[in-house]
C-alpha positions as CSV (number, residue, x, y, z in Angstrom):
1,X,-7.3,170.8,67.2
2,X,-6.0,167.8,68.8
3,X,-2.8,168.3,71.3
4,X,0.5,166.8,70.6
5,X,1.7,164.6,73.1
6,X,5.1,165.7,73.8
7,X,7.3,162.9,73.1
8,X,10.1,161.5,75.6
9,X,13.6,162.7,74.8
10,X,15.7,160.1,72.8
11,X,18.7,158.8,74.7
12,X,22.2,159.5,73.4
13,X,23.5,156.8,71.2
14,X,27.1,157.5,72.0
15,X,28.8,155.3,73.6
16,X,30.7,156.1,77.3
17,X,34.3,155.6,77.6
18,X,35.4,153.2,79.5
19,X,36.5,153.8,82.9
20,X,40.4,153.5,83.1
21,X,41.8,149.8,85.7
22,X,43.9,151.0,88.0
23,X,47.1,149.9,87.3
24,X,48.1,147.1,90.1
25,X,50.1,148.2,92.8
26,X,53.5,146.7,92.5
27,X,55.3,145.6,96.1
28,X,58.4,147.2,97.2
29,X,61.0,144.6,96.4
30,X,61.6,143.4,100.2
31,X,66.0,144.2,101.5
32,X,67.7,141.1,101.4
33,X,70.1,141.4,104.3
34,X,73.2,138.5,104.1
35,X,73.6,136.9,107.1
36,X,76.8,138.5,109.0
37,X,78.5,135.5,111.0
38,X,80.0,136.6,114.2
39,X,83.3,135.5,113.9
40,X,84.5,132.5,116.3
41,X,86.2,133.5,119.5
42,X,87.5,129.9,119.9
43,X,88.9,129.6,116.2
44,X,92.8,130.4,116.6
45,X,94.8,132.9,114.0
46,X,96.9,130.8,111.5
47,X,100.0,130.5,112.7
48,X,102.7,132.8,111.6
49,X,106.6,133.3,111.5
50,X,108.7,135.5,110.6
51,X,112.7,134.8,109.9
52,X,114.7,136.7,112.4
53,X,117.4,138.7,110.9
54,X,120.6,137.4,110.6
55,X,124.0,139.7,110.1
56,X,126.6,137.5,108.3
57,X,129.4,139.5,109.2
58,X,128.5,140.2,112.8
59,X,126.2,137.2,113.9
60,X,127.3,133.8,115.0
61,X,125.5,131.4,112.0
62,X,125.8,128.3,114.1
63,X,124.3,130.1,117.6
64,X,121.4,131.6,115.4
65,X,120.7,128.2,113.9
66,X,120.4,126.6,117.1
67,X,118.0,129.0,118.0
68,X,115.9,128.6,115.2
69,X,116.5,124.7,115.9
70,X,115.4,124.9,119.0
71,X,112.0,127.5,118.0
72,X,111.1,124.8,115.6
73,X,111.0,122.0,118.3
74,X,109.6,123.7,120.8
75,X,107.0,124.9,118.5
76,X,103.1,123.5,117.9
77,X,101.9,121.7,114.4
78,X,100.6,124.6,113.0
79,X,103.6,126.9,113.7
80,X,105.9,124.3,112.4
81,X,104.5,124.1,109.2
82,X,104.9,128.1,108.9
83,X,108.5,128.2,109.9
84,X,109.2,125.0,107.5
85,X,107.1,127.3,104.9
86,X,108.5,130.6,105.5
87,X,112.4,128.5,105.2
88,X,111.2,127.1,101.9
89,X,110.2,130.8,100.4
90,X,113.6,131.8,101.8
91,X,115.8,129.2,100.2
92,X,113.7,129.8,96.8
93,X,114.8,133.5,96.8
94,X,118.0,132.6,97.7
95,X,118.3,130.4,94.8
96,X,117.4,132.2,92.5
97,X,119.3,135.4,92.9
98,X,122.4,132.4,93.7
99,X,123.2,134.1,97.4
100,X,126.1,131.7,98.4
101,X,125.8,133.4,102.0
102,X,122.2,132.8,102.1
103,X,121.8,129.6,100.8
104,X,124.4,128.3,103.2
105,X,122.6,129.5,106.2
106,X,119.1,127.8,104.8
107,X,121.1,124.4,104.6
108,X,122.1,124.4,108.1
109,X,118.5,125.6,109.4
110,X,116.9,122.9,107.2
111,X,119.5,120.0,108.5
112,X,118.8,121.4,112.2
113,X,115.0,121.6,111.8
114,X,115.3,117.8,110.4
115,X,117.5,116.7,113.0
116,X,114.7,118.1,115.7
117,X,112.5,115.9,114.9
118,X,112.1,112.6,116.3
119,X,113.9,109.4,116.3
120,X,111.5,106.9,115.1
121,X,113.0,103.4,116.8
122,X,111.9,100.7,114.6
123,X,113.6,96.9,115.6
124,X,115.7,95.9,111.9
125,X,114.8,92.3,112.8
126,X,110.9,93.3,112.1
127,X,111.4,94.4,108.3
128,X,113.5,91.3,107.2
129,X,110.6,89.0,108.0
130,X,108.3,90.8,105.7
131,X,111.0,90.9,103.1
132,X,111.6,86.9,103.5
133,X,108.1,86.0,103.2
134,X,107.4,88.3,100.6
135,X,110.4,87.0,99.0
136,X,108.6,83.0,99.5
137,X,105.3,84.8,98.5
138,X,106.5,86.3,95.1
139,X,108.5,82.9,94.4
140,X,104.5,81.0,94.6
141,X,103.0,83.9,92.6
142,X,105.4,83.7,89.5
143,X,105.4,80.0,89.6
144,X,101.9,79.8,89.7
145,X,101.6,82.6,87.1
146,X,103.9,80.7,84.8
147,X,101.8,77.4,84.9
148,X,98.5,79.6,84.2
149,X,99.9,81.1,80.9
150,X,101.7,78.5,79.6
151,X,100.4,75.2,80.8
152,X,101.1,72.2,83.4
153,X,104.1,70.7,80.5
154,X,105.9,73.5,80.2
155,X,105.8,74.3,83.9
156,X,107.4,71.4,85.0
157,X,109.7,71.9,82.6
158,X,110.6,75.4,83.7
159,X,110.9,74.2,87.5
160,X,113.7,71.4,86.1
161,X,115.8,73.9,85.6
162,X,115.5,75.8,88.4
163,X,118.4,74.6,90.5
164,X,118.0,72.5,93.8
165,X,119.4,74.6,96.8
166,X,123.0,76.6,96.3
167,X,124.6,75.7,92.5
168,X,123.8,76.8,89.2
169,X,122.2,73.6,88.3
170,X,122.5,74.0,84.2
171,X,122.1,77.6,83.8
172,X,124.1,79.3,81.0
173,X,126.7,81.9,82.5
174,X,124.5,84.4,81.0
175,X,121.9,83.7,83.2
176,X,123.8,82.7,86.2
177,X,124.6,86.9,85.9
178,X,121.3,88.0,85.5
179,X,120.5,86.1,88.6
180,X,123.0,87.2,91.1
181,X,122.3,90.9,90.0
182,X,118.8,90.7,90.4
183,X,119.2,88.8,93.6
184,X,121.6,91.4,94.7
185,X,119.0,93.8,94.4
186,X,116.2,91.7,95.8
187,X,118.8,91.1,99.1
188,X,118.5,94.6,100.1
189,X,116.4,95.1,103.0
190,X,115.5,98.2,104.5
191,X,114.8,98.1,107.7
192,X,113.8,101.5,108.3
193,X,115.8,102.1,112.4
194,X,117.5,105.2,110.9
195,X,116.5,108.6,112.4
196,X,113.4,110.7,110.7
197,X,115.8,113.5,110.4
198,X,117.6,112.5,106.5
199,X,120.9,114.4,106.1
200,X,119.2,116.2,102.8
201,X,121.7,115.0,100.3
202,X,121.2,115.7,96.9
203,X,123.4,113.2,95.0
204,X,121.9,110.5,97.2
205,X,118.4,111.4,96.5
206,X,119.0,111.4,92.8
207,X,120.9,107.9,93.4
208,X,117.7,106.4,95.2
209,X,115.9,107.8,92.1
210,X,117.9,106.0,89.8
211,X,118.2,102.9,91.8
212,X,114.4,103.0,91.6
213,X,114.3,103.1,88.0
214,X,115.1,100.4,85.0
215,X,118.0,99.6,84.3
216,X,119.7,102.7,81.8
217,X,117.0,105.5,82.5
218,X,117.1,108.8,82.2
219,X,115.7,110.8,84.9
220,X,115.0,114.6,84.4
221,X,115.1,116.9,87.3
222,X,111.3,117.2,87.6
223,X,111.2,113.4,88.0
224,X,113.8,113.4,90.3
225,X,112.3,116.0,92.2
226,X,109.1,113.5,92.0
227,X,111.0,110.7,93.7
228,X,110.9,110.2,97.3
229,X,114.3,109.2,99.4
230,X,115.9,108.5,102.9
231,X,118.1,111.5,102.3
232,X,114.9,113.6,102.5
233,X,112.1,111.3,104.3
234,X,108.7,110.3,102.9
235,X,107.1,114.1,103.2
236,X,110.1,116.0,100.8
237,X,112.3,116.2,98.2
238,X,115.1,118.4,97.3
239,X,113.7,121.3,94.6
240,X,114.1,120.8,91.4
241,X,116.7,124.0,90.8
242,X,118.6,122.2,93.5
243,X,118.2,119.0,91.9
244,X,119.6,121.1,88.4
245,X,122.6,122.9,90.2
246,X,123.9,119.3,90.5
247,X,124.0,118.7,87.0
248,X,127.6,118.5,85.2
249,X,129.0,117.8,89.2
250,X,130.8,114.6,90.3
251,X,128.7,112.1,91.7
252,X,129.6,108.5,92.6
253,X,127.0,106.6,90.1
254,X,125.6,109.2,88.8
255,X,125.9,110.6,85.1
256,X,125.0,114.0,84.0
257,X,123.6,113.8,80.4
258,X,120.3,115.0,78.5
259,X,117.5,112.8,77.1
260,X,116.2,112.8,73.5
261,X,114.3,116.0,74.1
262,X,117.6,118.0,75.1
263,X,116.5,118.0,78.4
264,X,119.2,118.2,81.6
265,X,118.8,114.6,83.4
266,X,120.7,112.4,85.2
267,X,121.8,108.2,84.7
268,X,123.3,105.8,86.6
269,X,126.8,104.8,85.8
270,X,128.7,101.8,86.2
């Protein structure tokens, strides 16, 4: 009887599970920190002011005006521009709750701080030669405009009527007015030797407005506030509730009406 050789045991068919990947490891987000800037020992505070109290019934107005007068000159840049600010929220307030008392201690403060500033001397002689020459200059630009648009012909017709030296030369009467009130208003000259300090009138800051303006404008109060005068310098203008209170008052020149729109304004009157 032949032995039977023991066979080797079959391997397992099935199939091993796959060993699990580690998930990656996912870095800790790193602290972003903001920079903290030291602050500047050398960088000044703004510059601040406070109104000192004032007692109408017990204080001497123009004795605490003279001091504030004399703060505000004595004063640096920064700190002027506070007191001038702190003023101007002052005088708002005052406006609108219409403090009489109030309002007439911010007009004396504002005419004292103006008045501290400096003169600015300026010789008159200086701004009349510009205004000549720009006077000679604008005479050779329209002429010379003129020719361009409508021709060498009609030019020289246009300049033989324009009369030789002092006369009228044969100008209609009509024209002979137009000319002297346009050359009434070329004439003036300003020749800018008054003081920096403006006297802060209203009524001649809306004249200057309307002096500016064409001939029959309406100017509203917002415009007017736009406008800049010698009765408040090149860096202010009266506000434009101030500029409103005037409305309906009497005003050398100046008429109180409304535009188109129903809106309060103000025109010049003969």
């Amino acid at each position: 009887m032949t032995a039977r050789t023991a066979r080797p045991a079959r391997k397992s068919t099935a199939t091993a599970a796959p060993t699990a990947t580690p998930a990656p490891t996912q870095a800790s987000p790193e602290a972003t920190v903001a920079p903290v800037t030291a602050p500047d020992a050398d960088q000044a505070a703004p510059a601040t002011y406070a109104i000192p109290p004032f007692d109408a019934d017990t204080d001497d107005q123009a004795a605490y005006v003279a001091t504030v007068g004399t703060t505000y000159r004595d004063a640096d840049k920064g700190t002027k521009a506070a007191i001038r600010k702190a003023w101007g929220v002052f005088q708002s307030d005052a406006l609108n709750a219409l403090d009489m008392t109030r309002l007439s201690l911010v007009k004396d403060v504002n005419a004292v701080m103006v008045t501290s500033r400096p003169v600015a001397e300026v010789d008159p002689a200086d701004a009349y030669v510009i205004h000549l020459t720009a006077l000679t200059e604008a005479t050779r630009l329209a002429s010379n405009a003129f020719a361009e648009a409508h021709g060498q012909e009609a030019w020289e017709a246009m300049v033989a009527r324009v009369p030789a030296g002092v006369g009228n030369g044969d100008l209609t009467d009509d024209e002979v007015t137009a000319r002297d009130a346009l050359a009434t208003k070329l004439a003036t000259v300003r020749t800018g030797s008054r003081r920096t300090g403006p006297q802060r009138s209203v009524a001649a800051h809306i004249k200057s407005a309307l002096d500016a303006a064409p001939d029959g404008t309406i100017l509203t109060c917002a415009q007017v506030h736009n406008h800049r005068s010698d009765a408040y310098g090149p860096d202010e203008s009266p506000s434009v509730g101030a500029i409103g209170a005037a409305h309906g008052r009497e005003m050398d020149g100046i008429a109180s009406v409304t535009n188109d729109a129903k809106v309060k304004g103000f025109r010049a009157q003969a």
